[in-house]
Structures are given as structure tokens and as C-alpha cells.
C-alpha positions in Angstrom: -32.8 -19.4 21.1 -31.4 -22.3 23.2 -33.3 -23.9 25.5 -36.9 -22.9 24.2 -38.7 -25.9 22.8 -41.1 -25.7 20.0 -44.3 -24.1 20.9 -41.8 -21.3 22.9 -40.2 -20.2 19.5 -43.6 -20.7 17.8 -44.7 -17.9 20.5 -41.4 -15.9 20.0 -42.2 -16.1 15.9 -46.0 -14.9 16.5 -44.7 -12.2 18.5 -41.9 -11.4 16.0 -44.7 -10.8 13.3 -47.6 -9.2 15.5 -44.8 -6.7 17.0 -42.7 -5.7 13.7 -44.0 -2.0 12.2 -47.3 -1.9 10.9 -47.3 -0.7 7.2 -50.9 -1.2 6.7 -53.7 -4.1 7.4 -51.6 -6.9 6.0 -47.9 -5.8 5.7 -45.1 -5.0 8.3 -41.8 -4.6 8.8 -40.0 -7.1 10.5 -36.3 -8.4 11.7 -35.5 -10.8 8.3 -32.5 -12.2 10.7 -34.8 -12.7 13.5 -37.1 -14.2 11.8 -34.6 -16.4 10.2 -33.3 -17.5 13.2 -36.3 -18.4 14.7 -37.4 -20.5 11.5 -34.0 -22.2 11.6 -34.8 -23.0 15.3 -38.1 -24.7 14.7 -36.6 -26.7 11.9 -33.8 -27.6 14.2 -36.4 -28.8 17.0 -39.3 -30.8 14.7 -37.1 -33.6 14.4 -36.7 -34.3 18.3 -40.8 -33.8 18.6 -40.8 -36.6 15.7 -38.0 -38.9 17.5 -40.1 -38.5 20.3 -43.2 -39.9 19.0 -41.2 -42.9 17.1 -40.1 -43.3 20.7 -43.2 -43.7 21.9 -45.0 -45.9 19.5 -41.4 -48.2 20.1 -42.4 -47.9 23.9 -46.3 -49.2 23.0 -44.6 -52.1 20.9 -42.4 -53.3 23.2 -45.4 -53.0 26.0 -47.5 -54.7 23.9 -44.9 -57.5 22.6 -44.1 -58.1 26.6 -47.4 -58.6 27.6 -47.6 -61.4 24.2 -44.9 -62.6 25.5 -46.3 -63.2 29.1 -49.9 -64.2 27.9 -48.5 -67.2 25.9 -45.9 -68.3 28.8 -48.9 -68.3 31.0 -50.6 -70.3 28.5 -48.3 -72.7 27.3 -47.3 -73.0 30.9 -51.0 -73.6 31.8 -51.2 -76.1 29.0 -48.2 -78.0 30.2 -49.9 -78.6 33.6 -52.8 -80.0 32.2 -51.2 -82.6 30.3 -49.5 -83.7 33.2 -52.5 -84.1 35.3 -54.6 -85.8 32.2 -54.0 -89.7 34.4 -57.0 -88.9 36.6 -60.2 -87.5 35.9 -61.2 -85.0 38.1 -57.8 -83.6 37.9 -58.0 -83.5 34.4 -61.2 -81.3 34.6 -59.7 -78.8 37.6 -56.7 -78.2 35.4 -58.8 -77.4 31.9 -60.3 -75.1 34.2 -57.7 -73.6 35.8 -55.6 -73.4 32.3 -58.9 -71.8 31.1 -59.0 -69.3 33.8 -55.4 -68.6 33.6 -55.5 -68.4 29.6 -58.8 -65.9 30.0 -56.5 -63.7 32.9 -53.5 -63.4 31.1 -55.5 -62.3 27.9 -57.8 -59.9 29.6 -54.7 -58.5 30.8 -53.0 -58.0 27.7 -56.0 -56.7 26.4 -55.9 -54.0 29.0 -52.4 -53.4 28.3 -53.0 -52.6 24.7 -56.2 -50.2 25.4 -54.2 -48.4 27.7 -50.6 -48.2 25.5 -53.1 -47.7 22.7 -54.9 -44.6 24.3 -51.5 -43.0 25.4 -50.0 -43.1 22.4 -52.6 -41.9 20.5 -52.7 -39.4 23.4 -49.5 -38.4 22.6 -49.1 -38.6 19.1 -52.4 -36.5 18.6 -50.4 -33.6 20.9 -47.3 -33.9 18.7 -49.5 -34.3 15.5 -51.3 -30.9 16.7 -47.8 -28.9 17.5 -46.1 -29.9 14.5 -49.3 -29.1 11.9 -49.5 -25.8 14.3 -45.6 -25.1 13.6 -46.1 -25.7 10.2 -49.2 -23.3 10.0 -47.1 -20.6 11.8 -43.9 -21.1 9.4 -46.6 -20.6 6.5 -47.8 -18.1 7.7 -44.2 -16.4 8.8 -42.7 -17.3 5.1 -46.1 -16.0 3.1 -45.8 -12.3 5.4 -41.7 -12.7 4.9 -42.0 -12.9 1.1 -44.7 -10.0 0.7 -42.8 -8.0 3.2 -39.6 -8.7 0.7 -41.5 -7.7 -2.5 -42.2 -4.0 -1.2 
């Protein structure tokens, strides 16, 4: 079952079960080795869908630790200027400000960063949450048909 990804062979095991021989309401007859195969596959694929949500969360850390990172050089950069400018007055006042604005910029923006990374990874790990608790569901399902299908 190369090349099919997770929700594909989910389909292919639905399939497998809906189109085996009827032997009733609740029981049919079905290809064990089929079947087999297509658990194996699933098992095989759930720990990519897994890496790739680890992946992504890494991706929102490293997003988020970036835009840290830029928010306090702007800041401590801001900061420097104003202590260089402290001799006069006015100065002193335009570069609080500025530092202020600056400071206020830099944070706005990280905290648009993180509401965005934030929503996309949830985003994201909400899909894989739903395909992996719907894979699991289906392989219930599958093994719970499989074992009364044995016992006859």
C-alpha cells in the first residue's frame, strides 16, 4: 500500500470491511491478510503524522523564540540610544519616546507572531489530533469485526 497516506488506507480499511461477504447484520467475511496489511500500514504511517506535528510545534517555538529575540534587540538597542542622548533634555525626552514606541512595536509585533503561530498550530495539530483519534476509531472498529469474524 505504498504511497497512500493515512486517511487513504483508513478509506481502503472501510472499504475492506463494508465490501467483505455479508453473513448477517453485524458479521462478514473478510480478507484476514488484507486487513492485516492495511493495519500494519496505518501503524507504519501514525508515527510520520506524529513527527509532523512535533515538527510543527518546533516550527511555532523557533517563530516565537525569533521574534523574543528581535523584540529585546530592539529594546535593549532602544535603551542604549536613550542613555546616550540623556546630556540634553529634550533629547532625553524624544528618545524615551521613541524607545517607548519602538519597545510597544516590536512587542505588538511579537504578539502577533504568537496569535498567528498559535492559531496554526493549533490549526494543525487539531487536523492531526482528528485523523489519528479517527484512525484509531477505524482500527477499533476493524480489530473488534476481525476478532468476532475469527470466533465463527
Amino acid at each position: 500500500m505504498a504511497g497512500h497516506d493515512v486517511d487513504e488506507l483508513l478509506e481502503l480499511l472501510k472499504n475492506a470491511v463494508q465490501d467483505g461477504f455479508s453473513l448477517g447484520r453485524a458479521k462478514c467475511v473478510i480478507d484476514r491478510a488484507q486487513l492485516l496489511e492495511l493495519i500494519e500500514d496505518i501503524e507504519n504511517r501514525l508515527p510520520s503524522e506524529i513527527e509532523q506535528a512535533r515538527n510543527i510545534v518546533a516550527t511555532k517555538n523557533e517563530i516565537l523564540g525569533s521574534a523574543k529575540r528581535e523584540a529585546d534587540a530592539i529594546k535593549r538597542a532602544a535603551e542604549e540610544r536613550a542613555r546616550q542622548m540623556v546630556s540634553k533634555d529634550e533629547v532625553v525626552v524624544a528618545a524615551r519616546q521613541k524607545a517607548s514606541e519602538v519597545v510597544n512595536a516590536a512587542e505588538q509585533k511579537s504578539k502577533e507572531l504568537r496569535i498567528a503561530t498559535n492559531r496554526y498550530v493549533d490549526d494543525a495539530l487539531a487536523r492531526a489530533q482528528e485523523a489519528l483519534e479517527e484512525a484509531l476509531g477505524e482500527v477499533k472498529t476493524s480489530r473488534g469485526s476481525f476478532k468476532s469474524a475469527s470466533k465463527n
